[in-house]
C-alpha positions as CSV (number, residue, x, y, z in Angstrom):
1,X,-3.0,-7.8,-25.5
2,X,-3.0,-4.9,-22.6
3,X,-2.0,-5.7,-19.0
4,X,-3.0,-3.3,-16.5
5,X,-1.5,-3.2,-13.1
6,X,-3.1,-0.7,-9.8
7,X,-1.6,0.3,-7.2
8,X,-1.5,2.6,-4.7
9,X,-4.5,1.3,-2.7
10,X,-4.8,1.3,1.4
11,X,-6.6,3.0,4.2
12,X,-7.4,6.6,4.5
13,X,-9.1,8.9,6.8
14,X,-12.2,11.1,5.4
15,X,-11.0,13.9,4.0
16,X,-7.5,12.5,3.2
17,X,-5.9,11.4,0.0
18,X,-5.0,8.7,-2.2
19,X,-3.1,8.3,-5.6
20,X,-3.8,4.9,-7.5
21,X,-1.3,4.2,-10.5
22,X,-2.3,1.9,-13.6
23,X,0.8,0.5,-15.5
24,X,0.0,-1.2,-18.3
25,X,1.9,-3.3,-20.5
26,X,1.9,-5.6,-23.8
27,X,0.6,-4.2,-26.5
28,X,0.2,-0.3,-25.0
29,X,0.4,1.3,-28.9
30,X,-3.4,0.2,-29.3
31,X,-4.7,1.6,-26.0
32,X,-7.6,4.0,-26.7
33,X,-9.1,5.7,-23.8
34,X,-8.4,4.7,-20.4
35,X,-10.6,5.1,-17.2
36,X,-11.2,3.9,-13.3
37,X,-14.0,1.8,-12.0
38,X,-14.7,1.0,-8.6
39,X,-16.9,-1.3,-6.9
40,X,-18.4,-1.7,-3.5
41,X,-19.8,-4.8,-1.8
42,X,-23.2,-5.3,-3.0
43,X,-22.7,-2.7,-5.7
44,X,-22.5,-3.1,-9.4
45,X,-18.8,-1.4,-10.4
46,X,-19.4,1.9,-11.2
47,X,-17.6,4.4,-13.5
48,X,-15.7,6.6,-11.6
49,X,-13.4,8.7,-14.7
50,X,-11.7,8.5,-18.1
51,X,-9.4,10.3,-20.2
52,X,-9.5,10.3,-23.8
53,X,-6.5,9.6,-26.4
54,X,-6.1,13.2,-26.3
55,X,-5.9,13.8,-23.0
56,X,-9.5,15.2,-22.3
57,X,-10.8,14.1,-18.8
58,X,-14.6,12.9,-17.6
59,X,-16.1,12.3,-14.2
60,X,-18.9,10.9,-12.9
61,X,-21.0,12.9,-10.5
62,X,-19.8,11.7,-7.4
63,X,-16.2,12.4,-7.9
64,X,-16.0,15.9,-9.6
65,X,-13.9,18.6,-8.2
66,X,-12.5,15.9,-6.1
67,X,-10.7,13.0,-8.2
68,X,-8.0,14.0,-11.0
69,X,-7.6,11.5,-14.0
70,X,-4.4,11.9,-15.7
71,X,-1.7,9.7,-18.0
72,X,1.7,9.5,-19.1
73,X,2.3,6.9,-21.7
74,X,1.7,3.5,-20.3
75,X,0.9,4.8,-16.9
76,X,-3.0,5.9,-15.3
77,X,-3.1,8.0,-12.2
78,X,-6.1,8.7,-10.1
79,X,-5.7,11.3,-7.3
80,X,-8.4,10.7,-5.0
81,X,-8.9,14.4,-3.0
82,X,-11.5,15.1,0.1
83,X,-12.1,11.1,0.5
84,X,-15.1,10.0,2.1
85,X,-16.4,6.8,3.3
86,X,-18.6,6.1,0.2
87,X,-15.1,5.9,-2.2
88,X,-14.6,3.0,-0.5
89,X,-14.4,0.4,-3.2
90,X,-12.0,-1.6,-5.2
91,X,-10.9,0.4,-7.8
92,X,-9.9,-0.8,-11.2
93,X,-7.9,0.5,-14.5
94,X,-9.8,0.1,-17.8
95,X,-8.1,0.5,-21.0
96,X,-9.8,1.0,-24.6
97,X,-8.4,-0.8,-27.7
98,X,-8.2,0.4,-31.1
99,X,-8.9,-2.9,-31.9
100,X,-12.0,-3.3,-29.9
101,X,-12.4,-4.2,-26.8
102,X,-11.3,-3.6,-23.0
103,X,-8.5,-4.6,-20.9
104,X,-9.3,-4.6,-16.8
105,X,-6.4,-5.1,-13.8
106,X,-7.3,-6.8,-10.8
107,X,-8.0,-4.0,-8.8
108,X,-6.8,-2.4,-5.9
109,X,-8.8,-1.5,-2.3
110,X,-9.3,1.5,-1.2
111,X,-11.0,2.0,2.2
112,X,-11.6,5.3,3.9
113,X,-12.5,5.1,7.4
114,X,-11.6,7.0,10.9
């Protein structure tokens, strides 16, 4: 089993920035791919980015050119660039198993607002 842990969360103007970490524990030799999510009241939680095995990124639509995916090991990071009021979500780390299967942390909130 995979623990996942964000942090990094908190308030932010528009236009400012935010890194979220994802440490993940247990079991971290069968972590596959790992991505962020993010959800907004009301709103069904929405992919936001992943990174392969190899190391090759994604991004939705809404995020390009403005949200970096990278990782290090055990360790996710999301820097969040040019924020706007729409990011604001909770935002959670997804990890892939090799064994099938995903592992979620609890999430952390981000809220960008003057």
């Amino acid at each position: 089993q995979v623990q996942l842990v964000e942090s990094g969360g908190g308030l932010v103007q528009p236009g400012g920035s935010l890194r979220l970490s994802c440490a993940a524990s247990g079991d971290i030799e069968s972590i596959t791919s790992m991505g962020w999510y993010r959800q907004a009241p009301g709103k069904q939680r929405e992919w936001v980015a992943g990174i392969s095995s190899g190391g090759t990124p994604a991004y939705a639509d809404s995020v390009k050119g403005r949200f970096t995916i990278s990782r290090d090991n055990a360790k996710s990071t999301l820097q969040m660039n040019s924020l706007k009021p729409e990011d604001t979500a909770v935002y959670y780390c997804n990890a892939g198993s090799k064994y099938g299967g995903y592992s979620w942390g609890q999430g952390t909130q981000v809220t960008v607002s003057s």
